[in-house]
VMD Tcl script that draws the C-alpha trace (Angstrom):
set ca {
  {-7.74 -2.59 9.36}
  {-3.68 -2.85 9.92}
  {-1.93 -2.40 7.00}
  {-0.25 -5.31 5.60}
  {3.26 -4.73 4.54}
  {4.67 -6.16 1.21}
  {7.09 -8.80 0.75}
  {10.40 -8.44 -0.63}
  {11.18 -9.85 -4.14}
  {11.66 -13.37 -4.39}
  {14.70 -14.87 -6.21}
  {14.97 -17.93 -8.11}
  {16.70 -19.28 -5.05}
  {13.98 -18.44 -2.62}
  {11.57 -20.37 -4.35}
  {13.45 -23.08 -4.80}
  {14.01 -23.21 -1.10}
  {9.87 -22.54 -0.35}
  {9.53 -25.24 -2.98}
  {11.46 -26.99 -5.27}
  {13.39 -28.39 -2.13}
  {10.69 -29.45 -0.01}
  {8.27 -30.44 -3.24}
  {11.33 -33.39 -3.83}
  {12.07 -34.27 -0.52}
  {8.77 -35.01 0.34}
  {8.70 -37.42 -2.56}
  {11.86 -39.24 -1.75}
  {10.38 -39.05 1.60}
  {7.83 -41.55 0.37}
  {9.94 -44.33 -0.16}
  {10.37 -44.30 3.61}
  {6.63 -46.75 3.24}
  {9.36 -49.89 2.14}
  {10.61 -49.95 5.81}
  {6.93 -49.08 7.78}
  {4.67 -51.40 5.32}
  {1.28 -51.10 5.05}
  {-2.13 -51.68 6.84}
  {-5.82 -51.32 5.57}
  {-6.53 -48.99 8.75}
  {-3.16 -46.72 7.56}
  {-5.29 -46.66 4.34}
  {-8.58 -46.15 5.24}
  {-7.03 -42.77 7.61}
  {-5.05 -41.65 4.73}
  {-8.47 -41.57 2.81}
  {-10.18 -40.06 5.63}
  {-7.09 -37.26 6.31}
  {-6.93 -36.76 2.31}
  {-10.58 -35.72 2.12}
  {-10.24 -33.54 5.12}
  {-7.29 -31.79 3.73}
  {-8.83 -31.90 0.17}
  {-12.38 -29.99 1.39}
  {-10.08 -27.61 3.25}
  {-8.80 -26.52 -0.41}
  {-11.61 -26.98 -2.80}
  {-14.34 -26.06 -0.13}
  {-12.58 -23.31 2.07}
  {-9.66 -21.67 0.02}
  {-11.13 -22.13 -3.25}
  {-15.05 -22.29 -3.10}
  {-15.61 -20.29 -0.14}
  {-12.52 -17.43 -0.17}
  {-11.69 -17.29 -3.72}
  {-15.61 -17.16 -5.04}
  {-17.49 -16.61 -1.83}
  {-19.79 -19.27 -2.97}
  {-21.48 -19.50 0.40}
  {-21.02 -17.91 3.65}
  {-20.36 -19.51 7.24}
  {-19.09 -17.57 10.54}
  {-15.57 -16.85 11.22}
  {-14.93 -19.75 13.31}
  {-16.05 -22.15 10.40}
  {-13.97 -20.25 8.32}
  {-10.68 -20.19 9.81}
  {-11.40 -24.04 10.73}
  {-11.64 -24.78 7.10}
  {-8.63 -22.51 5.79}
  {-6.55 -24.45 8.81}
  {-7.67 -27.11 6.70}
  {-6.67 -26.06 3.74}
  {-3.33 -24.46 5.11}
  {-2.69 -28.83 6.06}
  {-3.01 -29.34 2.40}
  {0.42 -27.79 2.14}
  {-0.46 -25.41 -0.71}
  {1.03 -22.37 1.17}
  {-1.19 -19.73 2.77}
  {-5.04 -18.60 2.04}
  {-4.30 -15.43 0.68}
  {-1.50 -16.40 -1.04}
  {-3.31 -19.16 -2.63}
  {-6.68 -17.16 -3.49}
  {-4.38 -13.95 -4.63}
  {-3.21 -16.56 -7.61}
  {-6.23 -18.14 -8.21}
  {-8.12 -14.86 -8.40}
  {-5.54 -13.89 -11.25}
  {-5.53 -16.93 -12.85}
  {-9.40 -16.32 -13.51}
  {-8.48 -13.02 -14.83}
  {-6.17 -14.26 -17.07}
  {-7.19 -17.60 -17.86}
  {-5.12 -19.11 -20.85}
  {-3.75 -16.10 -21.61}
  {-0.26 -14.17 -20.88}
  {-0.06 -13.66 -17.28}
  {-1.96 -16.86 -16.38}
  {1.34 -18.42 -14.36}
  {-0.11 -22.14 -14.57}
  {-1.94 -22.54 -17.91}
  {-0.86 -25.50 -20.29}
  {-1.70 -23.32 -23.33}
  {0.26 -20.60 -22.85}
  {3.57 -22.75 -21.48}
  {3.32 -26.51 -21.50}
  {2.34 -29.35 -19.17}
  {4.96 -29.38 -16.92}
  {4.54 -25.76 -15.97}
  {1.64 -25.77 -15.57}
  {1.36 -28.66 -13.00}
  {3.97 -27.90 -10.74}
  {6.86 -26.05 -12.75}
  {5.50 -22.57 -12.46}
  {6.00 -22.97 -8.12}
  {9.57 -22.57 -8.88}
  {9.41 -19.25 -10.44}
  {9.79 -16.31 -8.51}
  {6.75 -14.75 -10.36}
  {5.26 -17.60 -7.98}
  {5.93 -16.14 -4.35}
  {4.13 -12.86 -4.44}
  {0.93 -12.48 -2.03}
  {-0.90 -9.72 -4.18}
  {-2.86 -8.22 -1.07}
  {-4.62 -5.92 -3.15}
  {-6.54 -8.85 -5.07}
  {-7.43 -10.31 -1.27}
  {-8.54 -7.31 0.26}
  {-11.38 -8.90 1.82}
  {-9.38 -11.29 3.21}
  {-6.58 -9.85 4.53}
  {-9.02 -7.89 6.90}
  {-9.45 -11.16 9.11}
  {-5.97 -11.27 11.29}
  {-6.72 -14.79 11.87}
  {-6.38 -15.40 7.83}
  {-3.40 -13.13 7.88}
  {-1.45 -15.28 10.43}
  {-2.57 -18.23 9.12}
  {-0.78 -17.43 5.84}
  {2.27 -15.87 7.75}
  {2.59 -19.20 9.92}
  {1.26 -21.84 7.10}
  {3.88 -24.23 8.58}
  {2.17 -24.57 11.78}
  {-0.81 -26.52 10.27}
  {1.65 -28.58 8.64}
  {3.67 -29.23 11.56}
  {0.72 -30.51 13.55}
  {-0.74 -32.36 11.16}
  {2.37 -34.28 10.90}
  {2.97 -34.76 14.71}
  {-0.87 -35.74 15.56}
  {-0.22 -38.57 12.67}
  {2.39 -39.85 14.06}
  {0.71 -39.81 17.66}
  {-2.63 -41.07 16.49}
  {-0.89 -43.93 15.17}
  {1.09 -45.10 18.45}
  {-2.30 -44.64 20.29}
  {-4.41 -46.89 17.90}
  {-1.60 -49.13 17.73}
  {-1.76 -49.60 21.65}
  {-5.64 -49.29 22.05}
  {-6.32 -51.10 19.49}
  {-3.29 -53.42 17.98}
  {-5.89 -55.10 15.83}
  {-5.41 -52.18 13.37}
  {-1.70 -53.58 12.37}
  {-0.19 -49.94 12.57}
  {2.15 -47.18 14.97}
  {3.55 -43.82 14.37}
  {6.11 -44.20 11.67}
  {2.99 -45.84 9.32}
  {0.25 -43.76 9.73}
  {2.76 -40.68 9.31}
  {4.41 -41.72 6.52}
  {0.78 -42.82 4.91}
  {-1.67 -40.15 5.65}
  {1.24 -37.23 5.73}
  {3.13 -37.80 3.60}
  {2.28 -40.32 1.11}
  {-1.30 -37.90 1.55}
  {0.45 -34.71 0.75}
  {2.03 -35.77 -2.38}
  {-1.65 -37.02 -3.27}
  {-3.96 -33.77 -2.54}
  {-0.86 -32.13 -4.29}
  {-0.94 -33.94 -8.01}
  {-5.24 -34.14 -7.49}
  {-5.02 -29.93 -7.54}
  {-2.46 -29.39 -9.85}
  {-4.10 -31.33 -12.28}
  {-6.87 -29.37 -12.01}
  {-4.58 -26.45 -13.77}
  {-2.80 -28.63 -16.08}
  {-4.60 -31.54 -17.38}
  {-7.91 -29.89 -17.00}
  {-6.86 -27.64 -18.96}
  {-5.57 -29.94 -21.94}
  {-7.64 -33.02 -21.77}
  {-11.68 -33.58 -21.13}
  {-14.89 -32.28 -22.43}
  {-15.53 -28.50 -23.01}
  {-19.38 -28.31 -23.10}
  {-19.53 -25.07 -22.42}
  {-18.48 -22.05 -24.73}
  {-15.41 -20.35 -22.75}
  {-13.10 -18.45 -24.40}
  {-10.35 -20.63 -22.21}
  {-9.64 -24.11 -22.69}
  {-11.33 -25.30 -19.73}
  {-12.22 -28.94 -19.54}
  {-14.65 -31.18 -17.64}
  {-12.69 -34.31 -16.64}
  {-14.58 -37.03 -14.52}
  {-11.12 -38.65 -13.33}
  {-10.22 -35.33 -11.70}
  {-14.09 -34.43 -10.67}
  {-13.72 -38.11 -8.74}
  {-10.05 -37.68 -7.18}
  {-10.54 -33.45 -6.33}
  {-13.39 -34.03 -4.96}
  {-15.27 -32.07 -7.76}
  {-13.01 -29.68 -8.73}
  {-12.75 -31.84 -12.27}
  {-15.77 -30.20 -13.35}
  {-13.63 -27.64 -14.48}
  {-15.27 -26.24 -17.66}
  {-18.65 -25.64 -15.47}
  {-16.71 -23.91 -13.01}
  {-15.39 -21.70 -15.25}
  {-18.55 -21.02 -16.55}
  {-19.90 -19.81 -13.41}
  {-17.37 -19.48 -10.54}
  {-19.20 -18.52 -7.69}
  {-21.28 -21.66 -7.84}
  {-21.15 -23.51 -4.30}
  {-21.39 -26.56 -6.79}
  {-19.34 -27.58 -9.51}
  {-20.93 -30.76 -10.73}
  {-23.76 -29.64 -13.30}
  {-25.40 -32.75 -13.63}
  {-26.52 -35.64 -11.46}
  {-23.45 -37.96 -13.07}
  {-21.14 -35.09 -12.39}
  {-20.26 -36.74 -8.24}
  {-19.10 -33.72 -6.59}
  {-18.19 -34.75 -3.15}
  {-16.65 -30.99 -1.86}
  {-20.54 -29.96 -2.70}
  {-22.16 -32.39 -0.65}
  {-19.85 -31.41 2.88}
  {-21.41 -28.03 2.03}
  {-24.42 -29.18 1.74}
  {-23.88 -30.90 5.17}
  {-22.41 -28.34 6.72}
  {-25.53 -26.21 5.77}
  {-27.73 -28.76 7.68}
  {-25.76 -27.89 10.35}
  {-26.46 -24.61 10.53}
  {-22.65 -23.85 9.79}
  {-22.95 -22.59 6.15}
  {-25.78 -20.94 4.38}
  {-26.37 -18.54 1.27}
  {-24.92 -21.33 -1.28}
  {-25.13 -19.95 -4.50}
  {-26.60 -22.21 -6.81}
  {-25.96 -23.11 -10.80}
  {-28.01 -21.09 -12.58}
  {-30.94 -23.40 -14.39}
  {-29.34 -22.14 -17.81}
  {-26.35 -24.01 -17.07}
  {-27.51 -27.22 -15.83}
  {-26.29 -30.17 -18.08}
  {-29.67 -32.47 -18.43}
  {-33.07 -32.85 -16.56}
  {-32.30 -30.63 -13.34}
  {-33.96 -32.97 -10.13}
  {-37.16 -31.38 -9.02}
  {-36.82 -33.42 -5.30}
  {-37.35 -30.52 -2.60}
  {-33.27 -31.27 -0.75}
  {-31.97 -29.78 -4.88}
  {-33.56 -26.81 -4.82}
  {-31.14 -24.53 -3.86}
  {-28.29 -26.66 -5.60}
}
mol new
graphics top color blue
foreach p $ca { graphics top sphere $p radius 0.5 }
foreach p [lrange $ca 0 end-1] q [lrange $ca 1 end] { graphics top cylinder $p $q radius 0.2 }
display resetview
């Protein structure tokens, strides 16, 4: 494998120029939906782009390269961590180097995002802007950074960004040509589904550090203060199941009961089908929250 050199030292000022400036101006940015309005197909392909972009985080980066949770070929891989990279949540290895460590130290010194330990703010988006923020830690993603496509993904994270932006806008002139009956162009369905979308898939994951961390149900005996929170289970796609997840992190699912909707779980589940993921590891039967479903398709769940 090439060796991966180490980035310089970040400053205050870098990450305020990876972040902080880009974090505001793409919610100013937002107001930009008083002058293109709205239409119900602009929201119904924000929904559809928001799950796509959400599955690429709490499927690919998290769930599959953080936890190996289940395995799929390279192809399906890099697919999803493109994904993921559209969430605008930086790189894969950056973002599984951090989330590996966060495990480590969860709610305790050294955990960069943990309400406990800091306060609220920090933890949801405030600890982006520090420069303890902008390392990679390569040697925590060793077994990532021996795919180049993963290691130019995170050296080029814009580029996901950039065409997810541009295929918005173009998507939207071509329905609103082919099909004018949808009320929308360009400027909407950008605006909308990029960036109206981006500032949503951001505050649904944060939250997972911050208020899932402070407010919810802790059924299960963690020594971090882990929550379950069905809001954030519904809006992350099943990442709100946070206390089971941190009871058992290399579970492919996250939802321990049959109340507990965990949408990122059933793409898996679908992409298994498919023959493009297998080897889910399930939650063991210890951990299950209730009567466990005996139907054949939950076996493996």
């Amino acid at each position: 494998m090439t060796a991966v050199a180490p980035r310089p030292a970040a400053t205050r000022r870098t990450r305020h120029l990876k972040f902080t400036m880009p974090f505001v101006l793409v919610h100013v940015s937002c107001l930009l939906v008083f002058f293109v309005g709205v239409s119900w197909f602009a929201l119904a392909f924000s929904a559809l782009v928001y799950m796509v972009r959400g599955v690429g985080i709490t499927g690919f980066y998290h769930r599959k390269l953080s936890h190996h949770a289940f395995k799929t070929s390279r192809t399906v891989q890099f697919i999803g961590a493109w994904c993921g990279t559209m969430a605008a949540q930086g790189g894969p290895l950056w973002w599984v180097a951090h989330h590996r460590r966060h495990h480590h130290t969860s709610d305790l010194e050294g955990d960069l995002h943990s309400p406990t330990v800091h306060n609220l703010r920090t933890a949801h988006y405030g600890w982006l802007m520090e420069p303890s923020a902008d390392p990679t830690h390569l040697d925590d993603v060793q077994d990532l950074a021996k795919y180049p496509e993963l290691r130019w993904l995170d050296n080029n994270a814009a580029v996901p960004l950039l065409a997810l932006a541009v295929s918005t806008w173009l998507a939207g002139i071509l329905f609103g040509r082919v099909m004018p009956w949808t009320n929308t162009d360009g400027p909407q369905l950008m605006v909308w589904s990029f960036l109206i979308g981006t500032v949503a898939i951001w505050h649904a994951t944060f939250a997972i550090n911050s208020f899932c961390h402070r407010f919810g149900k802790h059924p299960h005996d963690t020594a971090d203060a882990s929550t379950n929170n069905w809001l954030f289970g519904i809006l992350a796609l099943g990442e709100g199941w946070h206390n089971n997840h941190h009871t058992f992190p290399g579970s492919a699912r996250q939802g321990y009961s049959r109340a507990q909707v965990d949408f990122t779980h059933g793409v898996i589940r679908m992409l298994e089908r498919l023959k493009l993921a297998g080897d889910l590891h399930p939650v063991p039967d210890r951990l299950w929250l209730g009567k466990r479903p005996q139907r054949a398709a939950w076996k493996r769940v």
